[in-house]
N, CA, C and O of each residue as an XYZ file, in Angstrom:
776
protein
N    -156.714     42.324   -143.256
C    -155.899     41.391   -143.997
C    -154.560     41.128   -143.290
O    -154.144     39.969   -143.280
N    -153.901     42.030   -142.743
C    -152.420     42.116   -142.305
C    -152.842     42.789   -140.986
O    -153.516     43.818   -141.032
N    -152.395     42.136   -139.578
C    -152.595     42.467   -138.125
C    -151.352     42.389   -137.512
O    -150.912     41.240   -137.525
N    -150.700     43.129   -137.031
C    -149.415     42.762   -135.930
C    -149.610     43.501   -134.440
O    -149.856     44.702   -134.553
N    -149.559     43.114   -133.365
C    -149.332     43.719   -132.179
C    -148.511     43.084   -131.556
O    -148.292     41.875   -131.491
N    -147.709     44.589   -130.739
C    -146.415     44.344   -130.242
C    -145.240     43.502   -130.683
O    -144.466     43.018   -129.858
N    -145.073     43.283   -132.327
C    -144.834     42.908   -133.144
C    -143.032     43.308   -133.048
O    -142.727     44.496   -132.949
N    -141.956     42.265   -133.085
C    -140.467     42.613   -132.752
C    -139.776     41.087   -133.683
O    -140.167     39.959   -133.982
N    -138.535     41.947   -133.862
C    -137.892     40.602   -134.249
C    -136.181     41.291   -134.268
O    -135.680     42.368   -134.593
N    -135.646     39.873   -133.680
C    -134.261     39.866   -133.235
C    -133.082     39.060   -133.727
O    -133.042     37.898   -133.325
N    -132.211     39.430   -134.448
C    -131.295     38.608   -135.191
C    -129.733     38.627   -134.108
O    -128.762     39.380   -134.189
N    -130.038     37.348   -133.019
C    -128.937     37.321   -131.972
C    -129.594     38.661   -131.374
O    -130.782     38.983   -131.407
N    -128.299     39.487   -130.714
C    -128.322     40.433   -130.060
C    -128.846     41.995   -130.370
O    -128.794     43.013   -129.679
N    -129.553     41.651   -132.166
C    -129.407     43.023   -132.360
C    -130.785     43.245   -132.444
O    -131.212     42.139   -132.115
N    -131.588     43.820   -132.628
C    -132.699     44.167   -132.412
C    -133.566     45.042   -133.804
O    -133.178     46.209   -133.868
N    -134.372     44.770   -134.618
C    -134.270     45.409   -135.509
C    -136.002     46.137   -135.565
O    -135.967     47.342   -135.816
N    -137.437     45.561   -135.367
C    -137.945     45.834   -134.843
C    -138.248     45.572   -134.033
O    -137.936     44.516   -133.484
N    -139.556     47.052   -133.256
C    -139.728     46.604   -131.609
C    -141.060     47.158   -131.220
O    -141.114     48.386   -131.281
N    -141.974     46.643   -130.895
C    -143.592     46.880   -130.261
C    -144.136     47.550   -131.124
O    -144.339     48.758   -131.005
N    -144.569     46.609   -132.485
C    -144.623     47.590   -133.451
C    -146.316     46.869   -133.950
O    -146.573     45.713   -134.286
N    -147.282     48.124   -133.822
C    -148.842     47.693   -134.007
C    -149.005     48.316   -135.349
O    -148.421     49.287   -135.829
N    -150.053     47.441   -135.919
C    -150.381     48.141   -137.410
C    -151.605     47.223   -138.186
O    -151.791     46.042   -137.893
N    -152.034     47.610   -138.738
C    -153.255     46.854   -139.109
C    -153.719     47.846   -140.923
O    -154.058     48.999   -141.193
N    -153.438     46.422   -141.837
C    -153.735     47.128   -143.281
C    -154.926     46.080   -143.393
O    -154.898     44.923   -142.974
N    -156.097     46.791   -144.119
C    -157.357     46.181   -144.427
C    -157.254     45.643   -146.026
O    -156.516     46.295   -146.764
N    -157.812     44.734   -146.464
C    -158.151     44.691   -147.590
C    -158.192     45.392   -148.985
O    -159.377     45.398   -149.319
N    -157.336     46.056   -150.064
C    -157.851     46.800   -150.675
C    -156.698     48.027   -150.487
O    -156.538     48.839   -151.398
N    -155.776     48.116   -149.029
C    -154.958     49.702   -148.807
C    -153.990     48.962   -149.276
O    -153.845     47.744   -149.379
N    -153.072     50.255   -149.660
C    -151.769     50.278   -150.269
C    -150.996     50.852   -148.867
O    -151.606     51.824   -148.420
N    -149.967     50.534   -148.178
C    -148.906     50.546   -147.085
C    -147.622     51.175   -148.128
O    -147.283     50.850   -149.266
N    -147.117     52.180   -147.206
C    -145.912     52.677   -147.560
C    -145.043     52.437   -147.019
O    -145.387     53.059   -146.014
N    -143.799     51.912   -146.668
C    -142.885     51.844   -145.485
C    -141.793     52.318   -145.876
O    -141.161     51.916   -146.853
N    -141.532     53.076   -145.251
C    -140.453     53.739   -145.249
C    -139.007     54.037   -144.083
O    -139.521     54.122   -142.967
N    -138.019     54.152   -144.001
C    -136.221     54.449   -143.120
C    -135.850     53.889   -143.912
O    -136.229     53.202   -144.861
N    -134.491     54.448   -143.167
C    -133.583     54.503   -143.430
C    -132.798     52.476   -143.904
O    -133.342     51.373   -143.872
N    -131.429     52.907   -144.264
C    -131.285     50.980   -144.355
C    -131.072     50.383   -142.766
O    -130.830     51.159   -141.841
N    -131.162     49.291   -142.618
C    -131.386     48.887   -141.419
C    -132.197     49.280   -140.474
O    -131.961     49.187   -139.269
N    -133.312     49.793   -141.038
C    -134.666     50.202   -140.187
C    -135.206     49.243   -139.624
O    -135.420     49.250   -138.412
N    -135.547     48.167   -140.472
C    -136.453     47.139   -140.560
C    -137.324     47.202   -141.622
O    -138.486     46.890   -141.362
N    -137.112     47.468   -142.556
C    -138.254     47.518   -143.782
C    -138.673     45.907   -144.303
O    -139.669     45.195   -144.429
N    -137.233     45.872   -144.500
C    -137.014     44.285   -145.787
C    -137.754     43.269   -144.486
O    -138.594     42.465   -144.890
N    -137.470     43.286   -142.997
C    -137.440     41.835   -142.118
C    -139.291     42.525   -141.804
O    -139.889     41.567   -141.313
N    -140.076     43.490   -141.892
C    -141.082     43.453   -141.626
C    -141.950     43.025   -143.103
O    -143.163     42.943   -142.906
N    -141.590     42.794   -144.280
C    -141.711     41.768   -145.187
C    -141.352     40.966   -145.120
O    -142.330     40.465   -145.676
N    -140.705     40.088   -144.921
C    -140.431     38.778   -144.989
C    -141.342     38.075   -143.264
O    -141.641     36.886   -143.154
N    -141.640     39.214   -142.050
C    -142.414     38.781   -141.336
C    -143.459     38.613   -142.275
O    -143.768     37.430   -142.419
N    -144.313     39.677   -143.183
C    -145.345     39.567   -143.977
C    -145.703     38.297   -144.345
O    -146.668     37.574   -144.096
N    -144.544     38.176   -145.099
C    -144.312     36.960   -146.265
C    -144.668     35.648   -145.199
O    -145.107     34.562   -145.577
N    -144.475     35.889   -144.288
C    -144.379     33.855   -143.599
C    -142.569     33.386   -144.051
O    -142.180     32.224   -143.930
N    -141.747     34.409   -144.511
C    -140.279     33.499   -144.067
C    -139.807     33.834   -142.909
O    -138.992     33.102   -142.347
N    -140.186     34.853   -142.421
C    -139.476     34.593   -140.424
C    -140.655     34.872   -139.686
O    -141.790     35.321   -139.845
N    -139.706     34.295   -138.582
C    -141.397     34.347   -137.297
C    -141.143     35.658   -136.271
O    -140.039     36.182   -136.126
N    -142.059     35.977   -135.761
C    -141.282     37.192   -134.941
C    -140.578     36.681   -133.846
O    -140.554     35.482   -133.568
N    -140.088     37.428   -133.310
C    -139.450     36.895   -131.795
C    -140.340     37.208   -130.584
O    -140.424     36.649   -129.491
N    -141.151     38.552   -131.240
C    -141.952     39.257   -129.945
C    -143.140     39.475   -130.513
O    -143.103     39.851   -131.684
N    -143.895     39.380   -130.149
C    -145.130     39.563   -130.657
C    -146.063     38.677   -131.311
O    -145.856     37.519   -130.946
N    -146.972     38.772   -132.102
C    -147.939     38.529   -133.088
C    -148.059     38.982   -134.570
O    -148.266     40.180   -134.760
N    -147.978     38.364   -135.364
C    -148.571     39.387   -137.174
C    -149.485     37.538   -137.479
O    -149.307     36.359   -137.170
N    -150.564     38.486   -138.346
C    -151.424     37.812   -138.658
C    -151.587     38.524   -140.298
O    -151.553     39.714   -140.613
N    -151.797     37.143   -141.275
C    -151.928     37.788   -142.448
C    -152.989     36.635   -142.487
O    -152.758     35.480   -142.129
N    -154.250     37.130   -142.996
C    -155.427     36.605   -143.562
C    -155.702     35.946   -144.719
O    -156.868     35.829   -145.097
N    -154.797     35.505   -145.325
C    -154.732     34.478   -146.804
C    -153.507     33.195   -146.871
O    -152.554     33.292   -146.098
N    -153.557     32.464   -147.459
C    -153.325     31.876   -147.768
C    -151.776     31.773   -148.169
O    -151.895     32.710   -148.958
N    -150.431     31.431   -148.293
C    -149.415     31.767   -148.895
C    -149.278     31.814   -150.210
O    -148.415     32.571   -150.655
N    -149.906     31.204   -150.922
C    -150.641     31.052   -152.790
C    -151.395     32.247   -153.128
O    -151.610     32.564   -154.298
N    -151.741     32.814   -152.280
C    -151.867     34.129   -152.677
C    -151.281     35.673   -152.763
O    -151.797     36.701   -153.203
N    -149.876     35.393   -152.109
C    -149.484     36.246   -151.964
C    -147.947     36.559   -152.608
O    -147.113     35.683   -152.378
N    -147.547     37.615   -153.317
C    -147.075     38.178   -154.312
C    -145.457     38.603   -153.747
O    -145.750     39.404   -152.859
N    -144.532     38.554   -153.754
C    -143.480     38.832   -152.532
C    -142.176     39.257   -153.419
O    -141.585     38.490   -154.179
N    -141.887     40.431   -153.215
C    -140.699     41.037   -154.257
C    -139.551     41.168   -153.639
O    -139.338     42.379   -153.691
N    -138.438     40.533   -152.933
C    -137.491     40.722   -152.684
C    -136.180     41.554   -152.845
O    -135.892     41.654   -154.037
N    -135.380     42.122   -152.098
C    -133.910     42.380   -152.724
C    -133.502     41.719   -153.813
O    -133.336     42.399   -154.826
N    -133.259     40.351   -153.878
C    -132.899     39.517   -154.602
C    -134.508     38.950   -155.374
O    -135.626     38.662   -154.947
N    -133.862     39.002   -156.662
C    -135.159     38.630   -158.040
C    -135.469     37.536   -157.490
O    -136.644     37.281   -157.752
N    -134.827     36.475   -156.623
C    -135.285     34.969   -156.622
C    -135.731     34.043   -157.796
O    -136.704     33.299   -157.679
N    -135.054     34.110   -158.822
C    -135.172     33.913   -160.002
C    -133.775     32.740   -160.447
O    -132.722     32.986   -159.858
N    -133.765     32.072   -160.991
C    -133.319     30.545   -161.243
C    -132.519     31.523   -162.522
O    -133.134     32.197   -163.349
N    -131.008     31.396   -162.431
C    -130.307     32.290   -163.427
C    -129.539     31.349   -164.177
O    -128.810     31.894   -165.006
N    -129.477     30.104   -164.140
C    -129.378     28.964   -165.045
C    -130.072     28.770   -165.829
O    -129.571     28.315   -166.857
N    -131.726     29.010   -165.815
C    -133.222     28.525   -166.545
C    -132.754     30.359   -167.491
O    -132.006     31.300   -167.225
N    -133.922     29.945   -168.849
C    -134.446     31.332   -169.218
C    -135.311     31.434   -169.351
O    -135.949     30.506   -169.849
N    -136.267     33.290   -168.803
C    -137.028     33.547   -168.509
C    -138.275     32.838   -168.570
O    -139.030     32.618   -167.623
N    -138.422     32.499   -169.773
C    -139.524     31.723   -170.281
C    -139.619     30.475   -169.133
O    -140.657     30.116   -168.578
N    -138.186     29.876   -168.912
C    -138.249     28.562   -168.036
C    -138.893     29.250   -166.799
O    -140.096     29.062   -166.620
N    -138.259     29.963   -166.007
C    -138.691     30.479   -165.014
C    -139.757     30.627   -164.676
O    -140.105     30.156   -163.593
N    -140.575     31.271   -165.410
C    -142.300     31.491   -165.016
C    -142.780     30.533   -165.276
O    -143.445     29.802   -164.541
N    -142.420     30.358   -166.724
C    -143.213     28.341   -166.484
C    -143.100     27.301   -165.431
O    -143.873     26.353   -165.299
N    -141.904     27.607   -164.578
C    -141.517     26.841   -163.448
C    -142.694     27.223   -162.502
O    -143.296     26.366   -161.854
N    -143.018     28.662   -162.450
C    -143.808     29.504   -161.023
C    -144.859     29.435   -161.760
O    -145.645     29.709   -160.854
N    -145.513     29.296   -162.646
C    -146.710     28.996   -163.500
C    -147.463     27.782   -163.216
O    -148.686     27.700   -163.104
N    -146.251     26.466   -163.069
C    -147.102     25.151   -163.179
C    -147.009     24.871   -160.702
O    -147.741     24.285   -159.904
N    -145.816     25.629   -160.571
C    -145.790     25.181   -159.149
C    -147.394     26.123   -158.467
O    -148.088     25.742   -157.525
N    -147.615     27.468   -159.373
C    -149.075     27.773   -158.692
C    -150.195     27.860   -159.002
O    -151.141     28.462   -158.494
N    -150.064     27.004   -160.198
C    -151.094     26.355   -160.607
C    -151.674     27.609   -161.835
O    -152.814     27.730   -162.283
N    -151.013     28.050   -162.004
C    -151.684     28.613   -162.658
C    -152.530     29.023   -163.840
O    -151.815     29.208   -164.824
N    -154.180     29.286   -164.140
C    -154.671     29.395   -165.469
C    -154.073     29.370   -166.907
O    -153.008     29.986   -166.932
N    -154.316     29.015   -167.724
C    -153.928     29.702   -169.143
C    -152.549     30.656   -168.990
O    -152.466     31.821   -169.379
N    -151.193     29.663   -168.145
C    -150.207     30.047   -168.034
C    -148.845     30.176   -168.850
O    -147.673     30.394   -168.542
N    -149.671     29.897   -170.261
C    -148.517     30.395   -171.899
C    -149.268     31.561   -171.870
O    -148.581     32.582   -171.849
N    -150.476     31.721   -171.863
C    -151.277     32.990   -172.318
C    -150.216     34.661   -171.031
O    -149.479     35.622   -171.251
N    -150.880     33.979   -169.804
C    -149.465     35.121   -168.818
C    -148.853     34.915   -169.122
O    -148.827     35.524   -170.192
N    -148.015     34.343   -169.044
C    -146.537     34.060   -169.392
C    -146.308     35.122   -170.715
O    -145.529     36.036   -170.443
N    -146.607     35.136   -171.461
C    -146.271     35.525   -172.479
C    -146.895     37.274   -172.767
O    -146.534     38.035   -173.665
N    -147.753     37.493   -171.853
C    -148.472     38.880   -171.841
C    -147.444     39.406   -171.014
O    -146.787     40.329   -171.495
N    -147.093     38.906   -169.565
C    -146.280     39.512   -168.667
C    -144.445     39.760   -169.711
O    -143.812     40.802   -169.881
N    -144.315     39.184   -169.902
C    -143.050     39.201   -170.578
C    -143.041     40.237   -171.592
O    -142.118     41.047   -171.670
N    -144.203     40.235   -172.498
C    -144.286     41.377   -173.507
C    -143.809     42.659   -172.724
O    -142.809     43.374   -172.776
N    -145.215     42.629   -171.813
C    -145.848     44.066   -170.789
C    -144.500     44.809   -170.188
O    -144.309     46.015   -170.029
N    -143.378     43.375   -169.829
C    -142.294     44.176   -169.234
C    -140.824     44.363   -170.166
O    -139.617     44.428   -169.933
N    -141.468     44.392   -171.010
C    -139.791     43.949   -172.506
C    -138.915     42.993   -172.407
O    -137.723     43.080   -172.703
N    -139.487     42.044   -171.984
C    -138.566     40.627   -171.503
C    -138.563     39.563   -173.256
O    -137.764     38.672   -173.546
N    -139.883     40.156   -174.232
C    -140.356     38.935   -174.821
C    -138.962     38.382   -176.181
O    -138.571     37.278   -176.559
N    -138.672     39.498   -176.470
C    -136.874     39.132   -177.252
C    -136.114     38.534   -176.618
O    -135.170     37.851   -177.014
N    -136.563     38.799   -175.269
C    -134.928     38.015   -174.460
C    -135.554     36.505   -173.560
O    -134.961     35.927   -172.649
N    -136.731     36.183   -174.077
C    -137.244     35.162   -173.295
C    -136.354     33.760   -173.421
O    -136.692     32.828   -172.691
N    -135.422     33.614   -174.166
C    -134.732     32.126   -174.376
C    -133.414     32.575   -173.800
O    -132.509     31.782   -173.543
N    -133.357     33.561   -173.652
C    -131.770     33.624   -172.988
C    -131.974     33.513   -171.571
O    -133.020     33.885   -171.039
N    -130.681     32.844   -170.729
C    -130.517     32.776   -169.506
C    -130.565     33.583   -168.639
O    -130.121     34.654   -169.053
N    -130.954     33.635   -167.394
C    -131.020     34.641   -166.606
C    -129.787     35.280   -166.211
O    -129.738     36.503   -166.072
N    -128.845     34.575   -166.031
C    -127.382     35.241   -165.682
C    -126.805     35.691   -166.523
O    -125.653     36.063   -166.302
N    -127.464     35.856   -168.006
C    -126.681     37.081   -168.588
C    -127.755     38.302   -168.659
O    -127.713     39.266   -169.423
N    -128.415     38.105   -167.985
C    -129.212     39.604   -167.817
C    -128.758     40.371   -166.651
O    -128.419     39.961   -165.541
N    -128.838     41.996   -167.289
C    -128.380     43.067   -166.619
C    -129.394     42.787   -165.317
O    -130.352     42.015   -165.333
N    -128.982     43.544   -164.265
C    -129.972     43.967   -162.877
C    -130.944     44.362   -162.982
O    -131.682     43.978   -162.074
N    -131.608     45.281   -163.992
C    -132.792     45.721   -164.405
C    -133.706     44.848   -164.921
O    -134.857     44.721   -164.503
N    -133.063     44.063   -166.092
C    -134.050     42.995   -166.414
C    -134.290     41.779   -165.475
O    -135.168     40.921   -165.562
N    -133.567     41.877   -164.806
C    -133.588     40.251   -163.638
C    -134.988     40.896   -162.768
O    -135.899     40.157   -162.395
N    -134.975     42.600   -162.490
C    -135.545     42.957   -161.633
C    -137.133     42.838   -162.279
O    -138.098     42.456   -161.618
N    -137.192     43.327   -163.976
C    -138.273     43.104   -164.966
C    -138.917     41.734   -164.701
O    -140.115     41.452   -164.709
N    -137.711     40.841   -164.433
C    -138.104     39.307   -164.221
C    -138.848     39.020   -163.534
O    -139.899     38.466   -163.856
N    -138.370     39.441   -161.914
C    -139.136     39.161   -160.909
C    -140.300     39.940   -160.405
O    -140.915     39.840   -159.343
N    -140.474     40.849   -161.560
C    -142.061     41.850   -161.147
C    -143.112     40.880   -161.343
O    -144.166     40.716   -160.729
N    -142.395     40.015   -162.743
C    -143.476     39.358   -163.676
C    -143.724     37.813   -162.652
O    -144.632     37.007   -162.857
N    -142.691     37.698   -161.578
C    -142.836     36.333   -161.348
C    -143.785     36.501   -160.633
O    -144.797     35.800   -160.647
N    -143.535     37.662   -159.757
C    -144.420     37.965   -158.611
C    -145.862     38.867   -159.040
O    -146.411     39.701   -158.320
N    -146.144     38.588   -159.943
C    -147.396     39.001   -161.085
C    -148.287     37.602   -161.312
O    -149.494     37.379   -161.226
N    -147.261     36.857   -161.605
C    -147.651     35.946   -162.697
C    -149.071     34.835   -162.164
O    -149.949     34.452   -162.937
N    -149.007     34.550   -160.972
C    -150.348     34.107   -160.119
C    -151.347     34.869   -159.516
O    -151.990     34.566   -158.511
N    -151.426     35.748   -160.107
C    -152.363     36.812   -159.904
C    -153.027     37.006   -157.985
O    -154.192     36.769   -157.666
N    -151.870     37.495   -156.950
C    -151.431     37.117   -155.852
C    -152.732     38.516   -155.658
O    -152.856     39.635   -156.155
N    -153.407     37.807   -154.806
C    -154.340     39.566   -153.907
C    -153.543     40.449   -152.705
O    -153.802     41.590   -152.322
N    -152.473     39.519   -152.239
C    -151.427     40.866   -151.236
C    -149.944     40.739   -152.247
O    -149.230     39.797   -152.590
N    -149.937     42.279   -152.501
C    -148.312     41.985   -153.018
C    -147.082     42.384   -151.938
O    -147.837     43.019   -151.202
N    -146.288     42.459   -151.532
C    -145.217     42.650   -151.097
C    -143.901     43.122   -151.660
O    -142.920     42.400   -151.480
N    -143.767     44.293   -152.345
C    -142.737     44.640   -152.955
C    -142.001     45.042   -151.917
O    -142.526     45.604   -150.956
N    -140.745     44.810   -151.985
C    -139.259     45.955   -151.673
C    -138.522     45.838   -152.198
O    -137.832     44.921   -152.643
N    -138.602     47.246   -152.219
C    -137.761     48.566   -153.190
C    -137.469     48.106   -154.925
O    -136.457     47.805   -155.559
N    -138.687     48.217   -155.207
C    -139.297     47.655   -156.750
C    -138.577     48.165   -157.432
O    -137.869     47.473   -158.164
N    -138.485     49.567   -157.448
C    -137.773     50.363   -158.543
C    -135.945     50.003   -158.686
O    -135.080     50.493   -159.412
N    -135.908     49.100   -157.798
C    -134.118     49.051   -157.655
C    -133.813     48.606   -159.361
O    -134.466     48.054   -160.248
N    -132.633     49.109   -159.247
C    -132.227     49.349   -161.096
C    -132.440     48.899   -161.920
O    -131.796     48.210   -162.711
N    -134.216     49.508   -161.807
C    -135.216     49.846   -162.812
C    -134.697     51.654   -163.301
O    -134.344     52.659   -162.684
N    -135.018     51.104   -165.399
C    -134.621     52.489   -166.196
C    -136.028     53.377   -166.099
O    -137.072     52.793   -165.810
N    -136.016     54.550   -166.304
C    -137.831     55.116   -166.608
C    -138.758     54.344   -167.304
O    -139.875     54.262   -166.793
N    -138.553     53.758   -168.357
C    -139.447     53.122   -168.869
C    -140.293     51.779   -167.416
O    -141.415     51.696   -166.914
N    -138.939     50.953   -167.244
C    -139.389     50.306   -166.155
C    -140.163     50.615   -164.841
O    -140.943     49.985   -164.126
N    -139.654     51.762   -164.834
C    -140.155     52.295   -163.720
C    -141.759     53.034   -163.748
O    -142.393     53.279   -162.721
N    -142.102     53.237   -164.735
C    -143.144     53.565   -164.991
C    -144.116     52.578   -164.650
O    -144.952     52.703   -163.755
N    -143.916     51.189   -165.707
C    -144.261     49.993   -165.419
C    -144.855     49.749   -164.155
O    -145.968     49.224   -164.109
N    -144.101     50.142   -162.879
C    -143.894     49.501   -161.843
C    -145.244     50.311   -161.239
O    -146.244     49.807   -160.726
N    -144.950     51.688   -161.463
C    -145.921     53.045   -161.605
C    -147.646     52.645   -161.664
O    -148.605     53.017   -160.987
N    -147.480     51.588   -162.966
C    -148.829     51.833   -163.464
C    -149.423     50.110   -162.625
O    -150.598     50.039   -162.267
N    -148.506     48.927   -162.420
C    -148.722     48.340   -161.740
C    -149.772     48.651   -160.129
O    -150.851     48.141   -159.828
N    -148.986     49.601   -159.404
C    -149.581     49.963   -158.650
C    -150.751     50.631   -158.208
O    -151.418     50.709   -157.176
N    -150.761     51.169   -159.572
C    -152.210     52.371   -160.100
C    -153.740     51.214   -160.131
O    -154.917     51.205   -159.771
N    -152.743     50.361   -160.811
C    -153.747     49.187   -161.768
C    -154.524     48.659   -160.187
O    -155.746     48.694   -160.039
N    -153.610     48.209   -159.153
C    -153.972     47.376   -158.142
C    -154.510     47.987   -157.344
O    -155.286     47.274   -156.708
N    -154.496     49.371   -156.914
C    -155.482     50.115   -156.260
C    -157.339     49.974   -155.939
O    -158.295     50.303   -156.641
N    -157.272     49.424   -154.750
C    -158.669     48.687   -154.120
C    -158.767     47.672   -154.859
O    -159.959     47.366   -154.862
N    -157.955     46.693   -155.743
C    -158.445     45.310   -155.901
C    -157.177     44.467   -155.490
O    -157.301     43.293   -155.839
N    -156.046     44.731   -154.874
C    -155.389     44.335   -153.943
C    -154.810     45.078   -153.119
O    -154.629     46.295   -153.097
N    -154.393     43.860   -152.104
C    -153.648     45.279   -150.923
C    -152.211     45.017   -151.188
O    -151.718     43.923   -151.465
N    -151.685     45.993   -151.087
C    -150.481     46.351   -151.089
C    -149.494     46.780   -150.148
O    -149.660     47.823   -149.517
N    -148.264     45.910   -149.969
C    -147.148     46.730   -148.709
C    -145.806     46.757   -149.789
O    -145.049     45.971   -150.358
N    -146.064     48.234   -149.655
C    -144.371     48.866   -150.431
C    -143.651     49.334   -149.682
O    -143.907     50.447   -149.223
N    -142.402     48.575   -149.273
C    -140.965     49.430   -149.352
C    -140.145     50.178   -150.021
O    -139.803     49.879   -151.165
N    -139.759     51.156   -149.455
C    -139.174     52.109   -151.085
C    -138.455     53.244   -150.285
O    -138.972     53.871   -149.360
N    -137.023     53.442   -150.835
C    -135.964     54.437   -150.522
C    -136.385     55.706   -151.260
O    -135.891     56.813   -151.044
N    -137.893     55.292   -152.665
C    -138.244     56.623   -153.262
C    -139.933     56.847   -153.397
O    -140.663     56.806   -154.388
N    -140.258     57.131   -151.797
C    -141.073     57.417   -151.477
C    -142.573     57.745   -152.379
O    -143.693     57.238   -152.318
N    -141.906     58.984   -153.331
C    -142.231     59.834   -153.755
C    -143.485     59.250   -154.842
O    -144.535     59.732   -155.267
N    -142.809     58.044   -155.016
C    -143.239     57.284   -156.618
C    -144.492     56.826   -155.927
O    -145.497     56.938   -156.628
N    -144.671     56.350   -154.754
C    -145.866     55.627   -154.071
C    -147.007     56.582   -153.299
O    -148.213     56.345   -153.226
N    -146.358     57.614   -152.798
C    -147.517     58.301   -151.795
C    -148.380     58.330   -152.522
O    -149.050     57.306   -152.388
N    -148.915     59.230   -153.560
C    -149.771     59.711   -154.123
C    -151.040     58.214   -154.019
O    -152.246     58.456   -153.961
N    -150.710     57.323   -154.014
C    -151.039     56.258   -153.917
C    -151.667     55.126   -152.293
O    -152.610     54.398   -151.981
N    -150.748     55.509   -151.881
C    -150.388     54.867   -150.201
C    -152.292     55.621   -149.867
O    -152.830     56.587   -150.409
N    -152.773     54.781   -148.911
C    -153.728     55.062   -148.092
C    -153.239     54.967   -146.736
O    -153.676     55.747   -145.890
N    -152.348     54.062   -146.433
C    -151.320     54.556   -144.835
C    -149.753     54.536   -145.080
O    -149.090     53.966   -145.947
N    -149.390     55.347   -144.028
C    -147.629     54.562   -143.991
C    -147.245     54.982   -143.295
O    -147.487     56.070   -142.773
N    -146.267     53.951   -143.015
C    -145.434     54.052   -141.866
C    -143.666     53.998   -142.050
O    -142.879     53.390   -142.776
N    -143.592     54.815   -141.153
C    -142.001     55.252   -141.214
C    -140.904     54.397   -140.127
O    -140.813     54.577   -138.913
N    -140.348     53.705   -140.731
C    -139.356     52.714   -139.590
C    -137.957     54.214   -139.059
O    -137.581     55.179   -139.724
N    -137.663     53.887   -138.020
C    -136.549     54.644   -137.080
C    -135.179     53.463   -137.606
O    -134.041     53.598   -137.155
């Protein structure tokens, strides 16, 4: 599903990854792990199709409509409320019986009381609740999280927990995460950035 060889990328002079081979099949869960400024976040967004490498090759085997992409930032429209939001990412991906998600995902993550309020008065946690569900909400077969759990409470975090449990061999998965711990048990490879 996901191929890179000799795989690098360079922002100006600085260098962030470098000859970097890896190959996730269909179905595995990827761990990635360093320190900040490893390269975690820019070898997702290579994933994703928003940057190109500088050196190398990555090959991802689907489609961009299929694929699930969790950012630092929720990427979430904080003028619209919630409800607007997914309905926005609902009708742009076409998606099925998208009041029916819409409205399961929102429950599933405790969003459904706060669905008419705006996004910019939600705390960091719920923006983050937001964007689990956005990046849920088209039922994507590669997801791309980094660092999911960011200020997510236990309850949320559980969530995020059982998400991953749920997707085990019926999608593949690449997680970034400063807390390892929550994913190994899970991970079928991973790799550690310098």
């Amino acid at each position: 599903m996901i191929s890179a060889r000799g795989l690098g990328r360079r922002f100006g002079s600085k260098r962030v990854l470098r000859d970097l081979d890896l190959e996730v099949r269909s179905g595995e869960l990827l761990l990635v792990t360093g320190p900040n400024g490893s390269g975690k976040s820019t070898l997702l967004a290579l994933m994703a199709g928003l940057l190109a490498p500088t050196e190398g090759e990555i090959e991802v085997d689907l489609p961009r409509g299929r694929i699930g992409y969790l950012a630092h930032e929720a990427l979430v429209y904080k003028e619209l409320t919630a409800l607007e939001n997914l309905d926005l990412y609902g009708r742009l991906y076409h998606v099925p019986e998208r009041r029916e998600t819409i409205g399961a995902l929102l429950e599933r993550f405790g969003l459904w009381e706060s669905r008419h309020q705006r996004v910019g008065s939600f705390s960091r946690g719920m923006q983050q609740r937001l964007a689990l569900c956005r990046v849920l909400l088209h039922g994507p077969e590669l997801l791309l999280l980094d660092e999911p759990y960011s200020g997510l409470d236990a309850s949320a975090r559980t969530l995020v927990d059982d998400v991953l449990a749920e997707s085990g061999g019926s999608r593949t998965l690449v997680v970034a995460s400063h807390e390892p711990e929550h994913v190994r048990p899970l991970a079928t490879q991973a790799l550690a950035l310098a």
